[in-house]
Backbone as a chain_set.jsonl record, in Angstrom:
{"seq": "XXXXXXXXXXXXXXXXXXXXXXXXXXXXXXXXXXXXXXXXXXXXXXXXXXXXXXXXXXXXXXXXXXXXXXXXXXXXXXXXXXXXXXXXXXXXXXXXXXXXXXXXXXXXXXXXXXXXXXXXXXXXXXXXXXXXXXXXXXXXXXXXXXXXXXXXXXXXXXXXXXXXXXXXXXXXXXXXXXXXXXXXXXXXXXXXXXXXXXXXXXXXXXXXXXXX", "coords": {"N": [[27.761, 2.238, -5.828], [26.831, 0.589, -2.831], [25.834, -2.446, -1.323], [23.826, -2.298, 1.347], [21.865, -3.955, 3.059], [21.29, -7.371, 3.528], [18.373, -9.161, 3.761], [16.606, -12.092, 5.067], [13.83, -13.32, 2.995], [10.982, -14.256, 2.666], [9.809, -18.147, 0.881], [12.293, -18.608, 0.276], [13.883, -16.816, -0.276], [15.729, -13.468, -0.781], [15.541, -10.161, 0.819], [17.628, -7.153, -1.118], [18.965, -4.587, -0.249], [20.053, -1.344, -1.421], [22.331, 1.018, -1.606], [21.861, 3.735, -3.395], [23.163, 6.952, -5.11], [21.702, 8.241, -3.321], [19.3, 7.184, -3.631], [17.607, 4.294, -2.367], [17.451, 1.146, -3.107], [15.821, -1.692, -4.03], [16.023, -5.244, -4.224], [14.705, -8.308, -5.021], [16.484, -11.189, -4.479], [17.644, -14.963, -5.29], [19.658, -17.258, -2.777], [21.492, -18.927, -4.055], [21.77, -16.815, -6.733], [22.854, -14.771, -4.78], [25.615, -15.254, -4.555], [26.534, -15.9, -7.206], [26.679, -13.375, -8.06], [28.031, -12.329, -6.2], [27.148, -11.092, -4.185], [27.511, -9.786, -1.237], [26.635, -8.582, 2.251], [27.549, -4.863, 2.87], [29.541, -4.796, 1.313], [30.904, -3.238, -2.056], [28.659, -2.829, -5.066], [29.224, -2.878, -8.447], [28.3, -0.806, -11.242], [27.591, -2.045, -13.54], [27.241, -4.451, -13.092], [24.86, -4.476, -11.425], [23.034, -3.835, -13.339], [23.19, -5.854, -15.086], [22.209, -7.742, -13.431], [19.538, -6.955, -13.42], [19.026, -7.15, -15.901], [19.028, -9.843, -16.428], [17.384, -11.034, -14.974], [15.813, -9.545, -12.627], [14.044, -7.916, -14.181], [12.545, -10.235, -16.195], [11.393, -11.841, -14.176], [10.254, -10.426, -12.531], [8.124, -9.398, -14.74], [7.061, -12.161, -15.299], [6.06, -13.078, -12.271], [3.469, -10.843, -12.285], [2.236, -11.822, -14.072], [1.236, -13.729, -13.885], [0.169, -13.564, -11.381], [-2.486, -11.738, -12.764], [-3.246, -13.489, -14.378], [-5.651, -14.898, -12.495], [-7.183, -13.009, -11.877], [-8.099, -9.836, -12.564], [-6.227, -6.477, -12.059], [-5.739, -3.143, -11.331], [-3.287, -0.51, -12.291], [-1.664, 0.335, -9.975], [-2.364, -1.303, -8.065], [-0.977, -3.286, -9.141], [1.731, -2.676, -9.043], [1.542, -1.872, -5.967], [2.039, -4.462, -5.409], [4.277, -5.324, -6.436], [6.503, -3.89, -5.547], [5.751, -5.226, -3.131], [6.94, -7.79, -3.264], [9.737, -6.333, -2.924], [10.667, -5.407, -5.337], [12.472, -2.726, -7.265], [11.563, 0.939, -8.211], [12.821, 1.129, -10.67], [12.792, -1.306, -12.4], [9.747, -2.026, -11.162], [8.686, 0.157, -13.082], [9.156, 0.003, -15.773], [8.01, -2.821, -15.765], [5.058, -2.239, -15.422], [5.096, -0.885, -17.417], [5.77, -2.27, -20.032], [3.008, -3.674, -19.546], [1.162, -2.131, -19.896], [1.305, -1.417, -22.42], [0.359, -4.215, -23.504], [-2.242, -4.269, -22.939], [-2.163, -5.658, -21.03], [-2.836, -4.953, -18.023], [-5.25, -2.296, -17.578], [-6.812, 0.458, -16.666], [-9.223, 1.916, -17.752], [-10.553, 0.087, -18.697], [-11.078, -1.307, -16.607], [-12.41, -0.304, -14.813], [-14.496, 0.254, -16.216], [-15.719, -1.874, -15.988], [-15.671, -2.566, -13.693], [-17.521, -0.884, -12.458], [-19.457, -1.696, -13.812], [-20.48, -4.194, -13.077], [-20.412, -3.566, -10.05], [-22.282, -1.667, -9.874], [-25.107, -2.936, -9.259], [-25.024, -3.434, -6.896], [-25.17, -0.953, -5.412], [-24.276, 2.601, -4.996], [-23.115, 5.324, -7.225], [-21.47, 7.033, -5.425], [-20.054, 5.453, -3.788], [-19.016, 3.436, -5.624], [-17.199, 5.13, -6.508], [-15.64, 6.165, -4.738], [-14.068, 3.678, -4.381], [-13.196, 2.921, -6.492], [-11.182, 5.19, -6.826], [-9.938, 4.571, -4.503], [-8.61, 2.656, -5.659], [-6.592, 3.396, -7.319], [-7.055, 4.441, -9.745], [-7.584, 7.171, -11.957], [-8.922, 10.146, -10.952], [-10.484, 11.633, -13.388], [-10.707, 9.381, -15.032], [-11.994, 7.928, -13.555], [-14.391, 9.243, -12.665], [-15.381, 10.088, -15.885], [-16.054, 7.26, -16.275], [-18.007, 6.64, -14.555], [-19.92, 8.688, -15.404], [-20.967, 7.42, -17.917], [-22.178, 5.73, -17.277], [-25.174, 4.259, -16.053], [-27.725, 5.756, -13.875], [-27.815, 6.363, -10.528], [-30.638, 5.636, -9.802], [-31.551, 4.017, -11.485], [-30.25, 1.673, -10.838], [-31.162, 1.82, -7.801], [-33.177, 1.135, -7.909], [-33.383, -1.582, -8.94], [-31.879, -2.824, -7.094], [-33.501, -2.262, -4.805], [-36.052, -3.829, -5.694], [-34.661, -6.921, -5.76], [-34.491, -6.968, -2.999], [-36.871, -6.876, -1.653], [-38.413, -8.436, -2.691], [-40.541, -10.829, -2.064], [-40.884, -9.924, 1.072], [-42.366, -7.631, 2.837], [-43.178, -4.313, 2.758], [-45.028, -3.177, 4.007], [-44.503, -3.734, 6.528], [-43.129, -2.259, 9.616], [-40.794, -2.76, 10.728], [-39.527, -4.292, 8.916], [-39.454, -2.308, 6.76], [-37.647, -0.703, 7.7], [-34.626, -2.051, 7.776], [-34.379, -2.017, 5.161], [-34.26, 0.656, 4.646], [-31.899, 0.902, 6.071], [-30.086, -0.934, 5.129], [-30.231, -0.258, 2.557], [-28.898, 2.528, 2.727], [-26.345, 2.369, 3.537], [-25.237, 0.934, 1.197], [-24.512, 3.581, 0.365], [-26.143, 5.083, -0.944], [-28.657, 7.921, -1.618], [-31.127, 8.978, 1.126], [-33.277, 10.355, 0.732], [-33.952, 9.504, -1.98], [-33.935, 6.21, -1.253], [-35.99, 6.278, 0.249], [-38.047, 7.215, -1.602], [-37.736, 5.199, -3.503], [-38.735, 2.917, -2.019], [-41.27, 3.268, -0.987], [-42.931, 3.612, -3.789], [-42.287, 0.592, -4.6], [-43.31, -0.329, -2.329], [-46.158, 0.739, -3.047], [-46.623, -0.49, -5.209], [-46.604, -3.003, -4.891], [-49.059, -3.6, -3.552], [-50.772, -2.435, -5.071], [-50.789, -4.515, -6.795], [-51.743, -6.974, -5.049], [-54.111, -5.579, -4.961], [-55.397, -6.152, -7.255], [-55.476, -8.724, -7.164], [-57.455, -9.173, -5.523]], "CA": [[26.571, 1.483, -5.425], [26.744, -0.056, -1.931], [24.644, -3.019, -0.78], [23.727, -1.357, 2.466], [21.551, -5.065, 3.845], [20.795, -8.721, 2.797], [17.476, -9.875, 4.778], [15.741, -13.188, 4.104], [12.406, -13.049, 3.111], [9.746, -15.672, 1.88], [9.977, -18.432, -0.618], [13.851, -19.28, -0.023], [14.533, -15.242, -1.424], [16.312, -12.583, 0.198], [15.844, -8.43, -0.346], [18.82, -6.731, -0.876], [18.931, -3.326, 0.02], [20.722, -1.023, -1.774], [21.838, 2.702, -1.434], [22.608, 4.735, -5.44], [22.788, 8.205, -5.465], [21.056, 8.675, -2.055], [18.632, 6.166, -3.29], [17.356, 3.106, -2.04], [17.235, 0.578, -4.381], [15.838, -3.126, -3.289], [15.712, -6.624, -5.458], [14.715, -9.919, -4.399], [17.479, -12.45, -5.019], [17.728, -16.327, -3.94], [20.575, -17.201, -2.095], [22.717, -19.082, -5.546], [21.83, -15.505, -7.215], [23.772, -14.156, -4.61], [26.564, -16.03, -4.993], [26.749, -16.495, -8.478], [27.155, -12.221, -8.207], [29.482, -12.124, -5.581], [26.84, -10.234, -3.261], [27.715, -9.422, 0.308], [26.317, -7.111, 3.259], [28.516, -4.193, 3.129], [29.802, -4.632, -0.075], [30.2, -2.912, -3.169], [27.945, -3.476, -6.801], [29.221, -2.336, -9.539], [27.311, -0.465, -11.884], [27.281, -3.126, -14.927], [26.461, -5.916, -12.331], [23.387, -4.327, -11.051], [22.205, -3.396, -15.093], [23.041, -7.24, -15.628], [21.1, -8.062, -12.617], [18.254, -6.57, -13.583], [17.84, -7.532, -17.282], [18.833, -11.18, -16.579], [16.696, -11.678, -14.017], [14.655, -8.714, -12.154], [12.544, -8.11, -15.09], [11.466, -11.153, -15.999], [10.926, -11.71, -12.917], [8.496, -9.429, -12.661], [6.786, -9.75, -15.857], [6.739, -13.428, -14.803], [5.08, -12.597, -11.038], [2.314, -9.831, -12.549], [1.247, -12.364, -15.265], [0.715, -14.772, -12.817], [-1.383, -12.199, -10.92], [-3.45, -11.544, -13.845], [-3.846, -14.97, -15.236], [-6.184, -14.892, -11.631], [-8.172, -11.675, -12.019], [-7.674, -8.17, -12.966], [-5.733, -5.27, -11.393], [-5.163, -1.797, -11.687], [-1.706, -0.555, -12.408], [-1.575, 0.467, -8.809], [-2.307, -2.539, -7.327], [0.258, -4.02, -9.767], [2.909, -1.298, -8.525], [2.083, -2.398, -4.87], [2.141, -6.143, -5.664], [5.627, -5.664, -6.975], [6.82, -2.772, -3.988], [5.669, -6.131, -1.399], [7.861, -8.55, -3.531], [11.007, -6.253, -3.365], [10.996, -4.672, -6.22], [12.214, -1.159, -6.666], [10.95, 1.856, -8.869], [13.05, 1.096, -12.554], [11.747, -2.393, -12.661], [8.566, -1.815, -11.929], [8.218, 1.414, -14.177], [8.962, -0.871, -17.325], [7.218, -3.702, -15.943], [4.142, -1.238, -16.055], [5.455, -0.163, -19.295], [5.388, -3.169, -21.038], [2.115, -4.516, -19.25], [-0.129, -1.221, -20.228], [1.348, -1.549, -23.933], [0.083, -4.922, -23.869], [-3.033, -4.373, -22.764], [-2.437, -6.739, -19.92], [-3.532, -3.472, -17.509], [-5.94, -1.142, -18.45], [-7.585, 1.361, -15.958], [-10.15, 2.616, -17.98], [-11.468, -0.753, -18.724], [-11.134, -1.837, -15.54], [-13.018, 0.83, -14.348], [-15.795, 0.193, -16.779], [-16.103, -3.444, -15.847], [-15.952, -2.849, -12.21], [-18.647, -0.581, -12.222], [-20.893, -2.632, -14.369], [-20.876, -5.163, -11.657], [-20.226, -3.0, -8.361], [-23.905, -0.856, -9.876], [-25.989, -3.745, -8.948], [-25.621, -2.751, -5.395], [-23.748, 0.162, -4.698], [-23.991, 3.82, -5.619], [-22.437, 6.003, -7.566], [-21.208, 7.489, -4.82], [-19.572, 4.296, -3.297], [-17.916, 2.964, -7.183], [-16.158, 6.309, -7.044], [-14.542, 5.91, -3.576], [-13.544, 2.25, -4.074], [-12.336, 3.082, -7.702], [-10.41, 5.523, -6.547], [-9.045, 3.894, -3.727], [-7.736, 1.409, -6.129], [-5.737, 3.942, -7.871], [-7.42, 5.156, -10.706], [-7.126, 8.611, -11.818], [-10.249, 11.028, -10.742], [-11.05, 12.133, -14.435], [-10.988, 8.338, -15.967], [-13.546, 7.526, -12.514], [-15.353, 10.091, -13.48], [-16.14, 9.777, -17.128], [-16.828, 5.903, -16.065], [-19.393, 7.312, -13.847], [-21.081, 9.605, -16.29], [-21.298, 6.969, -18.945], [-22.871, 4.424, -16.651], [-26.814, 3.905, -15.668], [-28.069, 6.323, -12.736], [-28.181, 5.541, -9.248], [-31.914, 5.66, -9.627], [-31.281, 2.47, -11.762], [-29.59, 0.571, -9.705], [-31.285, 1.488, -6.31], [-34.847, 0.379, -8.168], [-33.421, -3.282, -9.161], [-31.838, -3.385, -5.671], [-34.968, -2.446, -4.317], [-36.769, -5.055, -6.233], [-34.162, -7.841, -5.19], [-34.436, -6.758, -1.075], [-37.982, -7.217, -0.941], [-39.705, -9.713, -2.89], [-41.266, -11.529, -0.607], [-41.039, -9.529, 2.164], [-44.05, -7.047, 3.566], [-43.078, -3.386, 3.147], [-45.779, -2.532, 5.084], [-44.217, -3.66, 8.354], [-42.363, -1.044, 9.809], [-39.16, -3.366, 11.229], [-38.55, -4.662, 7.858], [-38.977, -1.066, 5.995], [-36.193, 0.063, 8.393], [-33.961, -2.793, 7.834], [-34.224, -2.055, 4.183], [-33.307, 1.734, 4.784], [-30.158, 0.697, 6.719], [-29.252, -1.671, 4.14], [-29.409, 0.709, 1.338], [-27.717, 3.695, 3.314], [-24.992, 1.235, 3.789], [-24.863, 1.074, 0.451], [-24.256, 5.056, -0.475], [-27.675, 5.356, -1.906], [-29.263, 9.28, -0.799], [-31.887, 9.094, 1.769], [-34.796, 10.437, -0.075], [-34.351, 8.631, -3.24], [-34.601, 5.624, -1.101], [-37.919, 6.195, 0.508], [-38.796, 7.088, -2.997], [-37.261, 3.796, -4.256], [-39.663, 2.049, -1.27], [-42.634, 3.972, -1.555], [-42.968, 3.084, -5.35], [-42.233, -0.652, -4.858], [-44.586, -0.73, -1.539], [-47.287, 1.28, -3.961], [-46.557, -1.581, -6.82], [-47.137, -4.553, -3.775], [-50.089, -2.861, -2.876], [-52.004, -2.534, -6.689], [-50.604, -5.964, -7.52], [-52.855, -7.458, -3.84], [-55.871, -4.788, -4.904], [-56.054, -6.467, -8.411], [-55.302, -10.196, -7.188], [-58.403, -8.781, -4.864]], "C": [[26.963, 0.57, -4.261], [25.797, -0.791, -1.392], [24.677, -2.843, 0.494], [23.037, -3.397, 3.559], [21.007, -5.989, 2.722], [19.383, -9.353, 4.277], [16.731, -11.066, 4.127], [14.32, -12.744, 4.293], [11.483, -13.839, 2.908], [10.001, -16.662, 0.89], [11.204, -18.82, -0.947], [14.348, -17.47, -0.841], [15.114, -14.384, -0.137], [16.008, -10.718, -0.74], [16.977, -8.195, 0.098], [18.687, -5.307, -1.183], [20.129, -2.808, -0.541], [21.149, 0.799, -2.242], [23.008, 3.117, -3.229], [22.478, 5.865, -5.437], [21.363, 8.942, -4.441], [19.403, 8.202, -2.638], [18.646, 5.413, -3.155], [16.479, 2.353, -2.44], [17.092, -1.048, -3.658], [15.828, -4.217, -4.456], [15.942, -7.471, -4.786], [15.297, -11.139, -5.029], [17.201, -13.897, -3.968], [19.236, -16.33, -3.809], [21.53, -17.668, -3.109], [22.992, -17.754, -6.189], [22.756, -14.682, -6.096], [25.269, -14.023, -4.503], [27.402, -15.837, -6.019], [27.37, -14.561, -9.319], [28.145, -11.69, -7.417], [28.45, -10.69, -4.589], [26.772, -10.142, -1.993], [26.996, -8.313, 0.881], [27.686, -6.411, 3.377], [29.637, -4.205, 1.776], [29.699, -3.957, -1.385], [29.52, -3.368, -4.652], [28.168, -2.871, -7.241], [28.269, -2.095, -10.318], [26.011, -1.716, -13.047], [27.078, -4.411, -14.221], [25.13, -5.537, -12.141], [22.472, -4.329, -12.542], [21.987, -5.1, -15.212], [21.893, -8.093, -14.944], [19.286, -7.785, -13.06], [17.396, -6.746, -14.895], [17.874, -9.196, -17.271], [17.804, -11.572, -15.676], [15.461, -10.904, -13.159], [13.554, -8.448, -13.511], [11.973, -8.987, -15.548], [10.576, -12.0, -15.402], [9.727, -11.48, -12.772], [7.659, -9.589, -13.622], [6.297, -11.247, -15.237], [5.507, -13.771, -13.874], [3.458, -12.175, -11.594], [1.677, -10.91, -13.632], [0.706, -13.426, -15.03], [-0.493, -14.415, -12.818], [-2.598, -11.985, -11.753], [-4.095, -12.343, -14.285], [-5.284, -15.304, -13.759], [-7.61, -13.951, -11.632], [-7.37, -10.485, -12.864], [-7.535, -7.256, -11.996], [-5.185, -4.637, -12.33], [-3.683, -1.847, -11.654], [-1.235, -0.254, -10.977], [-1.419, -0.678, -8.09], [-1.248, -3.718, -7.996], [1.69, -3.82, -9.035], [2.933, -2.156, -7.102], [1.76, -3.888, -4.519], [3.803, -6.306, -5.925], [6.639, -4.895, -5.908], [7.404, -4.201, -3.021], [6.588, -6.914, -1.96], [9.459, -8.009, -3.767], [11.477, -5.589, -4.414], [11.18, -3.183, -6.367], [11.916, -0.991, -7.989], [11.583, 1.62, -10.469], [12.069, -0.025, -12.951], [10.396, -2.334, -12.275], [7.863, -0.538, -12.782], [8.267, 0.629, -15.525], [8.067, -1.617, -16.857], [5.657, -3.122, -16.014], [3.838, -1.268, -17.339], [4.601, -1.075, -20.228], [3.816, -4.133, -20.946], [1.043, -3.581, -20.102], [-0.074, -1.535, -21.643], [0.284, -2.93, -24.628], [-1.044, -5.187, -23.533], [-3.994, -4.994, -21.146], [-3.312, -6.096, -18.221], [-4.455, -2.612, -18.043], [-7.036, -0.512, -17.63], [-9.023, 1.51, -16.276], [-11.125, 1.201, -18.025], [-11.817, -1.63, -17.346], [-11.892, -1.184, -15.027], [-14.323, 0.51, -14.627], [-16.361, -0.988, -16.297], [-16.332, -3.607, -14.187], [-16.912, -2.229, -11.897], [-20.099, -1.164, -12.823], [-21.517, -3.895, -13.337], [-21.2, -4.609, -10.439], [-22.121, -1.968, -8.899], [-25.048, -1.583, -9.733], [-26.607, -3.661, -7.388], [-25.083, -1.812, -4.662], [-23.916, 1.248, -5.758], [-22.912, 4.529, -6.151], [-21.032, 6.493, -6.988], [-19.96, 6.635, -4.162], [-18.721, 3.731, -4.195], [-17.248, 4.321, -6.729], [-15.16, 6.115, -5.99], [-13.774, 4.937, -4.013], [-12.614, 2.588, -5.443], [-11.251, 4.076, -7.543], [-9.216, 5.629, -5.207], [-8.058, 3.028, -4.567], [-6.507, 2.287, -7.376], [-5.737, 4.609, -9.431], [-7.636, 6.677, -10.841], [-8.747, 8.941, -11.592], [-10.887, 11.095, -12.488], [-11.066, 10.624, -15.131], [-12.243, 7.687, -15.001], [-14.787, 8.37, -13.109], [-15.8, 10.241, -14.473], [-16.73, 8.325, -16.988], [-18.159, 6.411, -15.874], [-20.826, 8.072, -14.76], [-21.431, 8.839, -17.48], [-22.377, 5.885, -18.572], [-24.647, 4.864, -16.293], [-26.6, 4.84, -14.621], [-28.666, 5.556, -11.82], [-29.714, 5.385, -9.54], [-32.566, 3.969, -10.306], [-31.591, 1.401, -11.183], [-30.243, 0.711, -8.69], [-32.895, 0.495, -6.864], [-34.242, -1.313, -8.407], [-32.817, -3.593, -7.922], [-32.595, -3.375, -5.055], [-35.878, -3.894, -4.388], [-36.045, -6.422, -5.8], [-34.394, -8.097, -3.738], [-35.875, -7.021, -0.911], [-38.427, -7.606, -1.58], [-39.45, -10.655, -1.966], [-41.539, -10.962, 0.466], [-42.548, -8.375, 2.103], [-42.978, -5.613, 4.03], [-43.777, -2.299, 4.095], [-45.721, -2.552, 6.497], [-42.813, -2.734, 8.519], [-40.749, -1.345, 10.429], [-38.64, -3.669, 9.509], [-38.236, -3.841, 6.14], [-37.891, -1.089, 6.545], [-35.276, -0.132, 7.814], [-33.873, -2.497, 6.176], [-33.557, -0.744, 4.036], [-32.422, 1.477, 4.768], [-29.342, 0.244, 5.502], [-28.466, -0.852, 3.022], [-28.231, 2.337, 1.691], [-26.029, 3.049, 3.059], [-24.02, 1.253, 2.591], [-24.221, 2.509, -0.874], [-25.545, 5.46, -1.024], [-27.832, 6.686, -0.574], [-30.379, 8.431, -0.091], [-33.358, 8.614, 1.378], [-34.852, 9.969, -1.171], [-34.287, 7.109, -2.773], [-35.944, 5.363, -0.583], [-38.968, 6.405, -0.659], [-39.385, 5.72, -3.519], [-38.506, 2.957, -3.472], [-40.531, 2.308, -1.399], [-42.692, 3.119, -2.467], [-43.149, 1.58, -5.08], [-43.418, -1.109, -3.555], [-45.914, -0.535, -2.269], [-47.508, -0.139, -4.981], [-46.996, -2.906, -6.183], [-48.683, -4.252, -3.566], [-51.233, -3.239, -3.719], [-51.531, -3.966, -6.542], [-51.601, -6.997, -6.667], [-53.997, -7.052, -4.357], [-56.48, -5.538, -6.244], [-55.826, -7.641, -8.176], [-57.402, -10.519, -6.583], [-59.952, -8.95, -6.199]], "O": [[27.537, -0.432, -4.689], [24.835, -0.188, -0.916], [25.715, -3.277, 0.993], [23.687, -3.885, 4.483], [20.532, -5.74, 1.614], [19.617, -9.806, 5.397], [16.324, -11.083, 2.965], [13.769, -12.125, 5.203], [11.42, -14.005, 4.126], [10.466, -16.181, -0.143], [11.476, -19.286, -2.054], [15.068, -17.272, -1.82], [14.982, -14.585, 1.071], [16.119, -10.261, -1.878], [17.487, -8.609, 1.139], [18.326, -4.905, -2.289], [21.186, -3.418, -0.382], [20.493, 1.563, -2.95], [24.098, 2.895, -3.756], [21.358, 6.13, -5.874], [20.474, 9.75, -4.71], [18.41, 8.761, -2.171], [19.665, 4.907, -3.625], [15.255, 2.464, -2.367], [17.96, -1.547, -2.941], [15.596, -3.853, -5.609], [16.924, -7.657, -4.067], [14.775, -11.89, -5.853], [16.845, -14.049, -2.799], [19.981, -15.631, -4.496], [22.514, -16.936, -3.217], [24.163, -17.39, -6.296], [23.477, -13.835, -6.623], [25.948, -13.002, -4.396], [28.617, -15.65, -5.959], [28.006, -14.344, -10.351], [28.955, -10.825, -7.748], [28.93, -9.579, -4.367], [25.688, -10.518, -1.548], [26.735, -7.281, 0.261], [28.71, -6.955, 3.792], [30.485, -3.327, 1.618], [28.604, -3.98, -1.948], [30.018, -4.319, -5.254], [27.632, -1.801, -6.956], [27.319, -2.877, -10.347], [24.828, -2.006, -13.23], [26.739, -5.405, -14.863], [24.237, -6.211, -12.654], [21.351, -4.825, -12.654], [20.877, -5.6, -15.39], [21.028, -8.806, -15.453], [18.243, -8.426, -12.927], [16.197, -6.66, -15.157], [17.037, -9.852, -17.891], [17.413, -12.73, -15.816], [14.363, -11.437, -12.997], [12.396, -8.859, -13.583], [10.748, -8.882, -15.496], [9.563, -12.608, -15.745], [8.628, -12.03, -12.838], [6.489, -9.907, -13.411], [5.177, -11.364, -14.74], [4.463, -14.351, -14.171], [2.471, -12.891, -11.426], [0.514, -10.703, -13.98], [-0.121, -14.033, -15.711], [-1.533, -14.573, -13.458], [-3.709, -12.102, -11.235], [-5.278, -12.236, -14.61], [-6.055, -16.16, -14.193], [-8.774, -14.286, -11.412], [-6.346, -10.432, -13.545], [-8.402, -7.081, -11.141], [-4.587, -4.889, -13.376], [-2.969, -2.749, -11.217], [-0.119, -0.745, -10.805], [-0.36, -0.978, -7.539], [-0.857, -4.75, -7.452], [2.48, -4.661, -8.607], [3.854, -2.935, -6.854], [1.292, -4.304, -3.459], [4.433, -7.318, -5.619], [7.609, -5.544, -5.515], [8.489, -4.424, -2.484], [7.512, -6.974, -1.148], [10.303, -8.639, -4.403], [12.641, -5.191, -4.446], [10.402, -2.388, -5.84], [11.882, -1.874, -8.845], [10.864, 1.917, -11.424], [10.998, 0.081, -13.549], [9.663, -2.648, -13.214], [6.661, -0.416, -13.017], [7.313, 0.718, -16.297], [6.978, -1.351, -17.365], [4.988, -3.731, -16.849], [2.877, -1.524, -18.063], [3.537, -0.953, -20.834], [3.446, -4.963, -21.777], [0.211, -4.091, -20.852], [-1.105, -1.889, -22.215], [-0.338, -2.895, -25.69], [-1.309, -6.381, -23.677], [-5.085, -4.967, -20.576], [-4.134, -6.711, -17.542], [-4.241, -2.226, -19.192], [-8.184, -0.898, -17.847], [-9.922, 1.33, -15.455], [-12.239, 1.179, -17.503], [-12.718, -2.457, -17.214], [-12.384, -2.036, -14.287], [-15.211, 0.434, -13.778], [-17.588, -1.047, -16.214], [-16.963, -4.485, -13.597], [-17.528, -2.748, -10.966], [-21.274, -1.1, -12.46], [-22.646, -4.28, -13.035], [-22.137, -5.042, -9.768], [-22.959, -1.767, -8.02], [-26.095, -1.013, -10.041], [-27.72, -3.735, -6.867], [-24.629, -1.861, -3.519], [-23.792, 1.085, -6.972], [-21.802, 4.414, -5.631], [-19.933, 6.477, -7.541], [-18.885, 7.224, -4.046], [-17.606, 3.445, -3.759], [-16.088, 3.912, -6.673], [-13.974, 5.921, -6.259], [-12.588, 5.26, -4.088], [-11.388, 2.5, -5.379], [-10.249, 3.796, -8.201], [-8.215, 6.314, -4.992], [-6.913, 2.753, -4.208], [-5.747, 1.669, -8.121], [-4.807, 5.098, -10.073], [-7.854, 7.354, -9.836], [-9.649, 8.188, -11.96], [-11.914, 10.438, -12.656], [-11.686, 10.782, -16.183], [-13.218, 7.098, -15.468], [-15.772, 8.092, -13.793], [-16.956, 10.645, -14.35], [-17.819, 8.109, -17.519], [-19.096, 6.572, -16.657], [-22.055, 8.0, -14.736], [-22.21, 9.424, -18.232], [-23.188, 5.336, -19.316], [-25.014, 6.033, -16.415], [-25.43, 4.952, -14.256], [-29.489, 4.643, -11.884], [-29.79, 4.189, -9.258], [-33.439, 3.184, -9.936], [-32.516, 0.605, -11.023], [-30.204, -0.375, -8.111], [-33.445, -0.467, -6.328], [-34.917, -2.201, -7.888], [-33.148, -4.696, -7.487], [-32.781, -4.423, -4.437], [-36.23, -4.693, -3.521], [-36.879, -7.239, -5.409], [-34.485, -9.236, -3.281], [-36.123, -7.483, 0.203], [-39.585, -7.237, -1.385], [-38.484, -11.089, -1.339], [-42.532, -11.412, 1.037], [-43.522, -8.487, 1.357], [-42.262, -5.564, 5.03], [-43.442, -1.246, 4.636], [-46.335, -1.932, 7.366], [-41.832, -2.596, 7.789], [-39.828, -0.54, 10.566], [-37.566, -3.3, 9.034], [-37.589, -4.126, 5.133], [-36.966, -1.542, 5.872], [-34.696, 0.784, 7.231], [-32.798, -3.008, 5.863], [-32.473, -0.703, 3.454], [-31.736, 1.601, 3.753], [-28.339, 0.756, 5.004], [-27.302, -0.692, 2.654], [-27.284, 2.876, 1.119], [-24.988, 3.397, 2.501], [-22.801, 1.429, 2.577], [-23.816, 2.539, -2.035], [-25.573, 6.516, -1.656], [-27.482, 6.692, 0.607], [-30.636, 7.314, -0.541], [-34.105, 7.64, 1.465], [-36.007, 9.932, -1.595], [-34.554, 6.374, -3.723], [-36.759, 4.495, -0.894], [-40.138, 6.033, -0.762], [-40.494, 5.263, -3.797], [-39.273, 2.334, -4.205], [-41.104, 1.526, -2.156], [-42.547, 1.922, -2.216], [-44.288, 1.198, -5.347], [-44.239, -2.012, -3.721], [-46.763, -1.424, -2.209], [-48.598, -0.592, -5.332], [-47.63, -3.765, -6.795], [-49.354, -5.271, -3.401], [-52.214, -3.938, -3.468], [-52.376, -4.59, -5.9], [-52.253, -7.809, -7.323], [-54.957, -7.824, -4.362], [-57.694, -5.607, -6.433], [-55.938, -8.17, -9.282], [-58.227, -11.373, -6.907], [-61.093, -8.632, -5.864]]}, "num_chains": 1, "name": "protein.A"}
């Protein structure tokens, strides 16, 4: 095990780069920690230093960091993964720290999933939760059963509908548009918003003829 570089990084810490078996292995030490191991650029680490390294100090570390993180909001295990990547950490430590986070509930995709679309379907299609959810690193088939358990866009575009124009005057033709755009914007189809407008211009319309 050769420590290949020592760079400082943020925070009074340094990564230390490190090549094992034609991988490259990093951990963010402070400058006493390197010391206190006897770590140099160009130097070798013994096996049973790096193991020691890593249970005295890289993993709780990390659990430490991510429970931070959490105590804040909620993230996917992904966004955990590259939360712990940017601080230095390589692939053992955070595969347990994973480990022990999913066991504990402290992670949890699916519910994350469920909870982000219960909010994100207020103004945003189907179509739009699926991208973003699976931008964030959730698997296709746990997006996807979210999806199919949840309310239809047709739902959601009618109470966004209903939010975008009370008050306003669907009958003027700048601030139909402007309501199109909006909802396009938002992933919503085409023709199920002119539906969506129609309908709620129709419902402005009776509600005037019987004030009438």
């Amino acid at each position: 095990m050769q420590i290949q570089r020592i760079v400082k990084g943020t925070h009074r810490r340094y990564r230390v780069d490190i090549e094992y078996r034609g991988m490259e292995l990093t951990m963010p030490l402070y400058g006493t920690e390197l010391k206190t191991y006897s770590i140099e650029e160009g130097a070798g680490l013994p096996d049973e230093v790096y193991e020691r390294i890593c249970e005295e100090i890289l993993y709780k570390r990390a659990m430490d960091y991510t429970l931070y993180l959490l105590g804040a909001k909620s993230y996917t295990e992904k966004e955990i993964a590259d939360k712990l990547i940017g601080a230095y950490y390589s692939e053992p430590v955070i595969s347990r720290t994973l480990s022990k986070l999913i066991e504990y509930r402290f992670i949890d995709d699916a519910q994350y999933a469920s909870d982000f679309t219960s909010q994100a379907s207020r103004t945003k299609s189907k179509r739009v939760i699926k991208q973003l959810l699976l931008q964030k690193g959730i698997s296709r088939d746990t997006v996807e059963a979210t999806l199919e358990a949840s309310p239809g866009d047709d739902t959601a575009l009618a109470l966004l509908v209903a939010r975008r124009t009370r008050g306003g005057d669907l009958s003027d033709p700048a601030f139909y548009s402007r309501q199109i755009r909006y909802l396009l914007g938002k992933g919503f189809d085409y023709d199920e918003i002119i539906c969506a407008l129609n309908c709620a211009r129709d419902s402005m319309e009776d509600g005037l003829s019987t004030q009438d």
